[in-house]
Backbone atoms as SQL, in Angstrom:
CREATE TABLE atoms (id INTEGER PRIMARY KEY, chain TEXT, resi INTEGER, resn TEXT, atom TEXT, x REAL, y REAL, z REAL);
INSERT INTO atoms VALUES
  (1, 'A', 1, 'UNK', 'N', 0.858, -1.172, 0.000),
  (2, 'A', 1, 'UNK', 'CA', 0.000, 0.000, 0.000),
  (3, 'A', 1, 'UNK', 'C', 0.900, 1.231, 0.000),
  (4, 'A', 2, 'UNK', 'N', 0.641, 1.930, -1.140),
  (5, 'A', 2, 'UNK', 'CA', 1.367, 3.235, -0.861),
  (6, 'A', 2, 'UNK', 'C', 0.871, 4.546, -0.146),
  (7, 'A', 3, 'UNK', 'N', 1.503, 5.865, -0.265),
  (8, 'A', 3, 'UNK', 'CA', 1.063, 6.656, 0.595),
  (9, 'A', 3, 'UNK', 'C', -0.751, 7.096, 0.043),
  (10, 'A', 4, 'UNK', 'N', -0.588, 7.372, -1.190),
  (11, 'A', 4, 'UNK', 'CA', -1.784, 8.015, -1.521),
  (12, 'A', 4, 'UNK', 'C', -2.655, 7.026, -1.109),
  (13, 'A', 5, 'UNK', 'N', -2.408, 5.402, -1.205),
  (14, 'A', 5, 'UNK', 'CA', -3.764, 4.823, -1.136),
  (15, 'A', 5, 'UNK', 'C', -4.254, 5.061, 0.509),
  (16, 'A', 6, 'UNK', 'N', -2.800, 4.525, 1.651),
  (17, 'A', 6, 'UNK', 'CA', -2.846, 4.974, 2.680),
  (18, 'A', 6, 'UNK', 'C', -3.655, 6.239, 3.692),
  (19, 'A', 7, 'UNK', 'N', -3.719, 7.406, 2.476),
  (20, 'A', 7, 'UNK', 'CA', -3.929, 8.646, 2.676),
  (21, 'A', 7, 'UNK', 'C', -5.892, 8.581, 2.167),
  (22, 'A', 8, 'UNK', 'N', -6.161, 8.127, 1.614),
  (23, 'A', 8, 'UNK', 'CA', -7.155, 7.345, 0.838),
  (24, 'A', 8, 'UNK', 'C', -7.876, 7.129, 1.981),
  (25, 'A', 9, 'UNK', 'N', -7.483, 5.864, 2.348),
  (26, 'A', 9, 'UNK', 'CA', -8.130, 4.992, 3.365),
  (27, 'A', 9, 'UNK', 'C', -8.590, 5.569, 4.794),
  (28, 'A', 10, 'UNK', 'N', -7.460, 6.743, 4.767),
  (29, 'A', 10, 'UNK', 'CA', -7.858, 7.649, 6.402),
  (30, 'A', 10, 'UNK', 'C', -8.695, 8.672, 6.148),
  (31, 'A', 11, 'UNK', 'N', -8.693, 9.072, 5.010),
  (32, 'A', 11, 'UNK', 'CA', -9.715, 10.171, 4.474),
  (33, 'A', 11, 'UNK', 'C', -11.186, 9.480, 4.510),
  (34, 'A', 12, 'UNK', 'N', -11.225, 8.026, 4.043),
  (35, 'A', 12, 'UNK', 'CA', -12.720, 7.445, 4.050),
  (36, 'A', 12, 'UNK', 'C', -12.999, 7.525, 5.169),
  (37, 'A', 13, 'UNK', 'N', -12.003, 7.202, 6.676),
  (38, 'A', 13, 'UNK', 'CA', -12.387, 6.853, 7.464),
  (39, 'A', 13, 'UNK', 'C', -12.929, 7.986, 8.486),
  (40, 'A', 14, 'UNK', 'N', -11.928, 8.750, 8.098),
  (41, 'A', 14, 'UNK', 'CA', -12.791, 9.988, 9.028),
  (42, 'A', 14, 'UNK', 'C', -13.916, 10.956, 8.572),
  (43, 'A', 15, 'UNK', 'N', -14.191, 10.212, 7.100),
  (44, 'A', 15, 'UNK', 'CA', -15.717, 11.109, 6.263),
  (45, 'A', 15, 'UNK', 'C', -16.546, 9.644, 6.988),
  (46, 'A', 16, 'UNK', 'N', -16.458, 8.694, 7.388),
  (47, 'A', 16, 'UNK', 'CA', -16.821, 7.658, 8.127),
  (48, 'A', 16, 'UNK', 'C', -17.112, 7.973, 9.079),
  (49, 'A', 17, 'UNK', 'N', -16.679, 8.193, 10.280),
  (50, 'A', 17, 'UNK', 'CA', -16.755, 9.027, 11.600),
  (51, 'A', 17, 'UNK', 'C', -17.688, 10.209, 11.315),
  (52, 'A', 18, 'UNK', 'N', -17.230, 11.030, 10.677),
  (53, 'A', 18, 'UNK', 'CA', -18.243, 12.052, 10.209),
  (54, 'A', 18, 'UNK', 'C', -19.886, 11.716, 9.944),
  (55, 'A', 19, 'UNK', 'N', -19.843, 10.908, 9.118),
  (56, 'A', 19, 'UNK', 'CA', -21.044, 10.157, 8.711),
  (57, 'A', 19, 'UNK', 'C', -21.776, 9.473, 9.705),
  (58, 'A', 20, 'UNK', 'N', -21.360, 8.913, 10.708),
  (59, 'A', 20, 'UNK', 'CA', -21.943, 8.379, 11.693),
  (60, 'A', 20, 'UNK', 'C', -22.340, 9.130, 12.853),
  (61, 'A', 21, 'UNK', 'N', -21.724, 10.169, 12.971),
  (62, 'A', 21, 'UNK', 'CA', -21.540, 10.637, 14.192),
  (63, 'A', 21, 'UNK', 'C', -22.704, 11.969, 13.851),
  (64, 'A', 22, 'UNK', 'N', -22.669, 12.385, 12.751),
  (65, 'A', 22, 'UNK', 'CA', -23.452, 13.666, 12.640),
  (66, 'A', 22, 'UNK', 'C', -24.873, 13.324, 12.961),
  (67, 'A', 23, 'UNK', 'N', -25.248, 12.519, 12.385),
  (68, 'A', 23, 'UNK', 'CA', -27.317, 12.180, 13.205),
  (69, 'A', 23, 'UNK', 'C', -27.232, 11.996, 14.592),
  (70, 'A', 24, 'UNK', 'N', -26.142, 11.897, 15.412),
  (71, 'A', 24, 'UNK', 'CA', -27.107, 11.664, 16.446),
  (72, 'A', 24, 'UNK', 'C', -26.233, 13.302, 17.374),
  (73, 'A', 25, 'UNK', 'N', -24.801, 13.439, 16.355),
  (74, 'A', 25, 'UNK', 'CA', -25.216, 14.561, 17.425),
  (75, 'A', 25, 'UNK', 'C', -25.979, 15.763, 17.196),
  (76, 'A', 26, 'UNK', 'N', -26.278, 16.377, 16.124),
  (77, 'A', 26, 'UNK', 'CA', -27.414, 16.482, 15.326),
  (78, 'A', 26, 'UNK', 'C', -28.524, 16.529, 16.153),
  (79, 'A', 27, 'UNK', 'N', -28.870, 15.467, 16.793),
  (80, 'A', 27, 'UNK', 'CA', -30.391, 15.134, 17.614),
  (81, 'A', 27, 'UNK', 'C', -29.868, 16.298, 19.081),
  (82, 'A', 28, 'UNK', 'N', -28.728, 15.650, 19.635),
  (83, 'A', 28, 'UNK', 'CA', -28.277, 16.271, 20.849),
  (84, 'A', 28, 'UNK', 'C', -28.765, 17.835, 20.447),
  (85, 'A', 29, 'UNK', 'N', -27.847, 18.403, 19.593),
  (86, 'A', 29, 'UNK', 'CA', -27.842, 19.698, 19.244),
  (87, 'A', 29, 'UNK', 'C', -29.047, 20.100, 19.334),
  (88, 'A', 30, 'UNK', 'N', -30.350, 19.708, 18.818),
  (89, 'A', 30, 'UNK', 'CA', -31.704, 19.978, 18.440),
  (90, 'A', 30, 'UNK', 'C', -32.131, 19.935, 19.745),
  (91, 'A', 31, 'UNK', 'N', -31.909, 19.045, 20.647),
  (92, 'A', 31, 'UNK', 'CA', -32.811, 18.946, 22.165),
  (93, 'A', 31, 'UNK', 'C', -32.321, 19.846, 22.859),
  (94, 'A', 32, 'UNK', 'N', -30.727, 19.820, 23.255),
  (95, 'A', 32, 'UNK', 'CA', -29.947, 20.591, 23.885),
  (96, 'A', 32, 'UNK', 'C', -30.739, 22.402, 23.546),
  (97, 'A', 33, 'UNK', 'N', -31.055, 22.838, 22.377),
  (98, 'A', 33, 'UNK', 'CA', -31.524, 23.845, 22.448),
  (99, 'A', 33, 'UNK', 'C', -32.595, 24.203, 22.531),
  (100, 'A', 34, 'UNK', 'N', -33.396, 23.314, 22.535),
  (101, 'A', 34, 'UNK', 'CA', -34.801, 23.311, 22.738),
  (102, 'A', 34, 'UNK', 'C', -34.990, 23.170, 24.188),
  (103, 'A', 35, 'UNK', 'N', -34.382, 22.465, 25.046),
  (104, 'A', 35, 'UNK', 'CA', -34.050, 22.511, 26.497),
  (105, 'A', 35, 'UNK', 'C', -33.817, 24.217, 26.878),
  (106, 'A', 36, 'UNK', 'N', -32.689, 24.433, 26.168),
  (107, 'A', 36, 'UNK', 'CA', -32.654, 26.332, 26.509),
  (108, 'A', 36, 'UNK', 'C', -33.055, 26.670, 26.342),
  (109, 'A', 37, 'UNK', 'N', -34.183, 26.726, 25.351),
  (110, 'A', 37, 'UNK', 'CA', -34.540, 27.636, 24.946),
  (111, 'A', 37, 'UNK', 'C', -35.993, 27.694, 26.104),
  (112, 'A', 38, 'UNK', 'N', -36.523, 26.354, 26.000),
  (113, 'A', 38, 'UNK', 'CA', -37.364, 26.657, 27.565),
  (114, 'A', 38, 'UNK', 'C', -37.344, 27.149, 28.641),
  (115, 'A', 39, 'UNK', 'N', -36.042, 26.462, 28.752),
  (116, 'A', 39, 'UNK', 'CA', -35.264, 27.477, 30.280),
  (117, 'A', 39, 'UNK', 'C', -35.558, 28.576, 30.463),
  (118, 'A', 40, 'UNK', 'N', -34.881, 29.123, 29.116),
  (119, 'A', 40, 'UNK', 'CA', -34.998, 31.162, 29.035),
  (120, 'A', 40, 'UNK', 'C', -36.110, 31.463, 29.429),
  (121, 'A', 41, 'UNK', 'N', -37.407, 30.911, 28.321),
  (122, 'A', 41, 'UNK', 'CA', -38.261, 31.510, 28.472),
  (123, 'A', 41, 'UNK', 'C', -39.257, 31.138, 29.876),
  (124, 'A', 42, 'UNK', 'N', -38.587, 30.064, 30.765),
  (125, 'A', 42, 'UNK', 'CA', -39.207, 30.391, 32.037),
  (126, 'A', 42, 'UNK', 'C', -38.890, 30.040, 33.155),
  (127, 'A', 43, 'UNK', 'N', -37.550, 30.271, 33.032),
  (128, 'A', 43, 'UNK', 'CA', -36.718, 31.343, 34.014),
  (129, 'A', 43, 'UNK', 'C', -36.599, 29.821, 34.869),
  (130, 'A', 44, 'UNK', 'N', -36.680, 28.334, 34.158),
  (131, 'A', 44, 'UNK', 'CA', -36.201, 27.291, 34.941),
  (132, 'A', 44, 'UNK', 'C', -34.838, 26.910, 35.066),
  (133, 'A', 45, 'UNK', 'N', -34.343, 26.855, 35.798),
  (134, 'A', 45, 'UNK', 'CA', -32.543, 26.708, 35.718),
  (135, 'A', 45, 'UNK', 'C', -32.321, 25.361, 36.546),
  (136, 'A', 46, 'UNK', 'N', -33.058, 24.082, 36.297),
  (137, 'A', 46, 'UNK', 'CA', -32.891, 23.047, 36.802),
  (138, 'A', 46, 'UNK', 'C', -31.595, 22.531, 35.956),
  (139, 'A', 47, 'UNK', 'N', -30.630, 22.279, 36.597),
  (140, 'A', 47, 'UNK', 'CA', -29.552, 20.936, 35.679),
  (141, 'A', 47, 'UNK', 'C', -29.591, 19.705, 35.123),
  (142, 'A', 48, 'UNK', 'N', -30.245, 19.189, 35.965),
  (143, 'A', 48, 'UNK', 'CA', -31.014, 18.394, 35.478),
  (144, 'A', 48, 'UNK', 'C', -31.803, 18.122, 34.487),
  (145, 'A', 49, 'UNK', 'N', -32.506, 19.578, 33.975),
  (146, 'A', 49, 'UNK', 'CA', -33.701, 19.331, 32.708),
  (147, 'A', 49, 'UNK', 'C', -32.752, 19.239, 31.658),
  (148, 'A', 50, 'UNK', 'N', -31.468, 19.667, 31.658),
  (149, 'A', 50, 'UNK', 'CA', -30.812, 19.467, 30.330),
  (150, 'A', 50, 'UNK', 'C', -30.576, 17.949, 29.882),
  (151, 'A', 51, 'UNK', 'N', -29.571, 17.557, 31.022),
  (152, 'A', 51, 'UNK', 'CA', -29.424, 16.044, 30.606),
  (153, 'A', 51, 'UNK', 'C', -30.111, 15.321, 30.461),
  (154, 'A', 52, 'UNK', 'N', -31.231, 14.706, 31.326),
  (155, 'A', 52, 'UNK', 'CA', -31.938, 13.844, 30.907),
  (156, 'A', 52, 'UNK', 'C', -32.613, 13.515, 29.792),
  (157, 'A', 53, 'UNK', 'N', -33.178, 14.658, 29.479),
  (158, 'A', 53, 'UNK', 'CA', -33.936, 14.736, 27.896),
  (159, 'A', 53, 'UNK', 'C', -32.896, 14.298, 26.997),
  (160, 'A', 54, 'UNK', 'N', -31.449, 15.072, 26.910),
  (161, 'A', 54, 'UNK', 'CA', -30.688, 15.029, 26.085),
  (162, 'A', 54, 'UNK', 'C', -29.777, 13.409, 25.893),
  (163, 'A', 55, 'UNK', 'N', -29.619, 12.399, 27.202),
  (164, 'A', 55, 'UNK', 'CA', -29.228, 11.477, 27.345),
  (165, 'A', 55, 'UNK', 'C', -30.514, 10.358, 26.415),
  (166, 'A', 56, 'UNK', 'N', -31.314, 10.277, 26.543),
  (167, 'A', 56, 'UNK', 'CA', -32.684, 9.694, 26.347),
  (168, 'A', 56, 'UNK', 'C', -32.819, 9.993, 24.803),
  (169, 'A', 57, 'UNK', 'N', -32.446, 11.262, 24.264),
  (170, 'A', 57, 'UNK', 'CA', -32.819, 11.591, 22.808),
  (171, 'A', 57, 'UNK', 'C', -31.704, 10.954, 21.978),
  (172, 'A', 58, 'UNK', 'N', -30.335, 11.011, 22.319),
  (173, 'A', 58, 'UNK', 'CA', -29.169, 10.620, 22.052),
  (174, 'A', 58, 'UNK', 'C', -29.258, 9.400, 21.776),
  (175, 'A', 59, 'UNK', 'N', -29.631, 8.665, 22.943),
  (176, 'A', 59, 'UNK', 'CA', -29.796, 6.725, 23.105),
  (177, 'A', 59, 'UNK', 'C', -30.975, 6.546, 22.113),
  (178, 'A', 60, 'UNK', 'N', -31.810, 7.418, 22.150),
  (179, 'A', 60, 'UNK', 'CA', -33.383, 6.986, 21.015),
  (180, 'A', 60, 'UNK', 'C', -32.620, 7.093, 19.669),
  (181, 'A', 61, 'UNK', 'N', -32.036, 8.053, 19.326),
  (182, 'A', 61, 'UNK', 'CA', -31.914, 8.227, 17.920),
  (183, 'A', 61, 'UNK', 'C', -30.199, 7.470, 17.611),
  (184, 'A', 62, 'UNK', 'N', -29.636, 6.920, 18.755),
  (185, 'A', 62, 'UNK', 'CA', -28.700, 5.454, 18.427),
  (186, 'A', 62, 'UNK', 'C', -29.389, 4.683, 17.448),
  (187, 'A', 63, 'UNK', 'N', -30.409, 4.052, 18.496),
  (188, 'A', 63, 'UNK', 'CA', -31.085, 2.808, 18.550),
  (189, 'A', 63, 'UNK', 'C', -31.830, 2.955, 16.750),
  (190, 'A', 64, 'UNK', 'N', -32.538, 4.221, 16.331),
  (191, 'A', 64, 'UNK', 'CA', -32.939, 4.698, 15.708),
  (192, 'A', 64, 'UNK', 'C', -31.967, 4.461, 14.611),
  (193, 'A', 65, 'UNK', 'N', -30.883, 4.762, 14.423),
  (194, 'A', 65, 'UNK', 'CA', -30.307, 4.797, 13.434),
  (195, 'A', 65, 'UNK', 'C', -29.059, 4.232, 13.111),
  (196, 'A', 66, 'UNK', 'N', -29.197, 3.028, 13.833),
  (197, 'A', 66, 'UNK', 'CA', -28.134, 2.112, 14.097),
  (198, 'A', 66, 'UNK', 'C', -28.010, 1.236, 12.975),
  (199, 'A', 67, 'UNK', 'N', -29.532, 0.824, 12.609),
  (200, 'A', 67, 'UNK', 'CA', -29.219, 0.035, 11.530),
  (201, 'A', 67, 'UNK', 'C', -28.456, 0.225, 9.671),
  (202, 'A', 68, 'UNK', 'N', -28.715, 1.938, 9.645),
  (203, 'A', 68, 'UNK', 'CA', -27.848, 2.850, 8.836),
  (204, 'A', 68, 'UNK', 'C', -26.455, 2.711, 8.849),
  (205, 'A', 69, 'UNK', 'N', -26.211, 2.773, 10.564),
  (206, 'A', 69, 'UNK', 'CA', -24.829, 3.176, 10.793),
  (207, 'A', 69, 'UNK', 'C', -24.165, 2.122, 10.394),
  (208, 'A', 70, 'UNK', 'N', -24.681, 0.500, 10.396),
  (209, 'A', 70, 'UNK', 'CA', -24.536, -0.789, 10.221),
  (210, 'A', 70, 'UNK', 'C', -24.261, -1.305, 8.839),
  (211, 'A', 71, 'UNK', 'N', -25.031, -0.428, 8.170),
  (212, 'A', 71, 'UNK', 'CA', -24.604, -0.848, 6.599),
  (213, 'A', 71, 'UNK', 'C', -23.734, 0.001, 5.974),
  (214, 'A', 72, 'UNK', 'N', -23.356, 1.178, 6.681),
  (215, 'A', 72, 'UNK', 'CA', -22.307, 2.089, 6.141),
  (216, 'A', 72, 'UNK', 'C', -20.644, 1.813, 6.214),
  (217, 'A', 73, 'UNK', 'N', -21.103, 1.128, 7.262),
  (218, 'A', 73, 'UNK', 'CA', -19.617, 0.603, 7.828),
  (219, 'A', 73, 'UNK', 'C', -19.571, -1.246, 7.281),
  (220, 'A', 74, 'UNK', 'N', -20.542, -1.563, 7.114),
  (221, 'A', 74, 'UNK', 'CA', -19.949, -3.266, 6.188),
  (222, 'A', 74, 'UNK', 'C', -19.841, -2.725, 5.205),
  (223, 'A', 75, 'UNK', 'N', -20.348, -1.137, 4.185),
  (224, 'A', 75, 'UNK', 'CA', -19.764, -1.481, 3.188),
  (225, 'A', 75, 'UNK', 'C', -18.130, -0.544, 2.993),
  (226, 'A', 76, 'UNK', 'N', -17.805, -0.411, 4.215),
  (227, 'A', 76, 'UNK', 'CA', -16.546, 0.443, 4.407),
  (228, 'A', 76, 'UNK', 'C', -15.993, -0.380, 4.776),
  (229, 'A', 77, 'UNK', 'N', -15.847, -2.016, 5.270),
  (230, 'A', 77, 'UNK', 'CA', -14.993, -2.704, 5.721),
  (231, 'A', 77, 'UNK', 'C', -15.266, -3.224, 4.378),
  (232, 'A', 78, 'UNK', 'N', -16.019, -3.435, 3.303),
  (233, 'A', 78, 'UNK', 'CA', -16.159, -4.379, 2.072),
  (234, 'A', 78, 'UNK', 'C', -15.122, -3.992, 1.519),
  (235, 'A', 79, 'UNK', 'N', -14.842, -2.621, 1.109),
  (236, 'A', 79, 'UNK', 'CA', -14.303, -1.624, 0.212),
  (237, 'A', 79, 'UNK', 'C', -13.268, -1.531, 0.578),
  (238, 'A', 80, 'UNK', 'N', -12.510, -1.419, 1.829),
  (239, 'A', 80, 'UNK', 'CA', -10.907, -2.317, 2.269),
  (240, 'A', 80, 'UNK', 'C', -10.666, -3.351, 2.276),
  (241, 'A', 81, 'UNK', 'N', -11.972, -4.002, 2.392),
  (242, 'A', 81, 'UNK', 'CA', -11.065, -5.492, 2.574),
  (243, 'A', 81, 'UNK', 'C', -10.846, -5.594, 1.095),
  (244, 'A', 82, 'UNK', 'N', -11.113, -5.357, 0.058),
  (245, 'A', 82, 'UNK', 'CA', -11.314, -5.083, -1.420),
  (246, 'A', 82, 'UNK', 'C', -10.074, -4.904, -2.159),
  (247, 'A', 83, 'UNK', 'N', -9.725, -3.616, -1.362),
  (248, 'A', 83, 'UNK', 'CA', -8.251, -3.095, -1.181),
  (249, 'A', 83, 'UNK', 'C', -7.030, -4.072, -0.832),
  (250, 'A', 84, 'UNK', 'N', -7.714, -4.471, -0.049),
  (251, 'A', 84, 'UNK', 'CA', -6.650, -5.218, 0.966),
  (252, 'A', 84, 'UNK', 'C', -5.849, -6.748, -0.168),
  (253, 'A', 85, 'UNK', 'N', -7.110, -7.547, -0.700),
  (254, 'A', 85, 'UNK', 'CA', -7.047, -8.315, -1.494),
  (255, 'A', 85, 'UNK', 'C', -6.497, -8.185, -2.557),
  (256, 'A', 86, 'UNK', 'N', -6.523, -6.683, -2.872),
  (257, 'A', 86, 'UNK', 'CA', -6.053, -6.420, -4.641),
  (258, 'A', 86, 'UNK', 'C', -4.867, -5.838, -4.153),
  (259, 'A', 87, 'UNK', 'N', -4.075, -6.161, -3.321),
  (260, 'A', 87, 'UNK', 'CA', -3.003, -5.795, -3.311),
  (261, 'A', 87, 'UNK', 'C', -2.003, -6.981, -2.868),
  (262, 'A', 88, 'UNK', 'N', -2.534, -8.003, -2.088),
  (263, 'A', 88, 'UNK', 'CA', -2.113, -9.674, -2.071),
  (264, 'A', 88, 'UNK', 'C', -2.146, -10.389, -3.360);
C-alpha cells in the first residue's frame, strides 16, 4: 500500500466518523436547544432538565439509526477489505 492509497483509506475513514456521528449529534444539538430555549423563556434553571432529555434523545436516535450506521460501515470494511485483497 502506498502513501496516496494509505492517505485514501484515512480520508474514508474519518468522512466515516463524520457520517456516523453527525445524526445523532445532530439530535443532541436539536434537544440541547430546545431545552434552553425553555429554560430562558421560564426562568427554569434546573440541571437536570438538560441532561436527561438530552441522554434519552441521544440513546433513542442510536437505537434509531443504528441500523444505517450498520450498513455504512460493512460497506466500508467491504471496500478495504477489497483493497486489501487487490493488493495480495
Amino acid at each position: 500500500m502506498n502513501q496516496e492509497e494509505l492517505i485514501d483509506v484515512a480520508r474514508e475513514a474519518i468522512l466515516m466518523c463524520i457520517q456516523i456521528a453527525a445524526p445523532v449529534m445532530l439530535v443532541g444539538l436539536a434537544v440541547g436547544v430546545s431545552i434552553a430555549l425553555v429554560q430562558a423563556l421560564t426562568q427554569i434553571q434546573e440541571i437536570t432538565l438538560v441532561f436527561v432529555p438530552k441522554i434519552i434523545a441521544i440513546f433513542l436516535s442510536i437505537f434509531v439509526f443504528f441500523p444505517g450506521f450498520a450498513m455504512a460501515m460493512i460497506a466500508f470494511m467491504d471496500r478495504l477489505a477489497d483493497r486489501i485483497v487487490g493488493i495480495g
